[in-house]
C-alpha positions as CSV (number, residue, x, y, z in Angstrom):
1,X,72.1,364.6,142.0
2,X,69.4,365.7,139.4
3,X,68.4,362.2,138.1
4,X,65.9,363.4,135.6
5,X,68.4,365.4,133.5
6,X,69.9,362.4,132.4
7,X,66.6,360.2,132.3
8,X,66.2,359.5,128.7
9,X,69.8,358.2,128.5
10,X,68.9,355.8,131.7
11,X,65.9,354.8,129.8
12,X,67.6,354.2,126.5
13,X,70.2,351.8,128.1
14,X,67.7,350.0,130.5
15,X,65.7,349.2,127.5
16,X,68.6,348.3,125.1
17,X,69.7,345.5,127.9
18,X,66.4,344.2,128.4
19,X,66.0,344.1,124.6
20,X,69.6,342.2,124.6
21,X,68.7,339.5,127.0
22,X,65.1,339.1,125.7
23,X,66.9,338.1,122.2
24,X,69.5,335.7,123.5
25,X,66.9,333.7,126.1
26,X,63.9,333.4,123.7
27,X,64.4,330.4,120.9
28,X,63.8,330.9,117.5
29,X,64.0,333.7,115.7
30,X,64.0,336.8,117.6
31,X,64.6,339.2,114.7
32,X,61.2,341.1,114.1
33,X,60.3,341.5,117.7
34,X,64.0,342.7,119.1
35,X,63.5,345.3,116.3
36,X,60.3,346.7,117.4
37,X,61.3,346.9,120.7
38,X,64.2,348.9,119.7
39,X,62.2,351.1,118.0
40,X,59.7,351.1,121.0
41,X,62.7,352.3,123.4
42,X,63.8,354.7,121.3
43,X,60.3,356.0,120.6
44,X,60.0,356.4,125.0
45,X,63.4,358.2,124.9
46,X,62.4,360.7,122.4
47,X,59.5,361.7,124.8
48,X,61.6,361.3,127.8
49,X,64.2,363.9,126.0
50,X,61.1,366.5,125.1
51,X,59.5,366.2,128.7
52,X,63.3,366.7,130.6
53,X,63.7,370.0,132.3
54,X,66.1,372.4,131.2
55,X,69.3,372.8,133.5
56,X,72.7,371.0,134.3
57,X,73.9,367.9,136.2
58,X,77.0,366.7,138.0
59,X,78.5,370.1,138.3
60,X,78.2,371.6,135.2
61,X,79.2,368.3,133.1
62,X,75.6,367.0,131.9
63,X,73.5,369.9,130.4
64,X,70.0,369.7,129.0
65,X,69.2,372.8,126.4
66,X,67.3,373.6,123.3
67,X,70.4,372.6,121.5
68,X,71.0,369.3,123.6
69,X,67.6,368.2,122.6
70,X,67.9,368.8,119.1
71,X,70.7,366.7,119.0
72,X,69.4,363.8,120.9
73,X,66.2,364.0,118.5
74,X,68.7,363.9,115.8
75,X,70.8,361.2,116.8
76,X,67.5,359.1,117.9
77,X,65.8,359.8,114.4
78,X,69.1,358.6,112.7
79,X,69.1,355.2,114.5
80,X,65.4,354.6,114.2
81,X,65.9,355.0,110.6
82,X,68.8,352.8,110.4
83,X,67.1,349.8,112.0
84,X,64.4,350.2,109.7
């Protein structure tokens, strides 16, 4: 299987549970810094999605284009700018 297709997706979700448990074990308040980190991981998946090759996955299912990336900007952009 072509792990690095789907790389920035991995990423993404690694980051966002690392973020989740960093916010729940820490005392006080967690707010400001759980936020930047956010930000942070979505910042690494937007260079993961621009440095992924261009092909398909799992038989077709998972494909990386010009389109796919646009998209994946897109929908990154739009939740960077909703947490800020």
């Amino acid at each position: 299987m072509n792990w690095s297709l789907a790389l920035p997706e991995i990423a993404l979700a690694l980051c966002a549970m690392a973020i989740l448990i960093f916010g729940v074990l820490r005392k006080g308040d967690n707010t400001f810094i759980c936020t930047m980190l956010a930000l942070g991981a979505m910042v690494i998946a937007a260079m993961l999605v621009m440095s992924a090759p261009v092909g398909g996955a799992y038989r077709g299912l998972f494909v990386v284009d010009g389109f796919a990336r646009f998209m994946k900007l897109l929908i990154l952009a739009g939740a960077a700018l909703s947490i800020i």
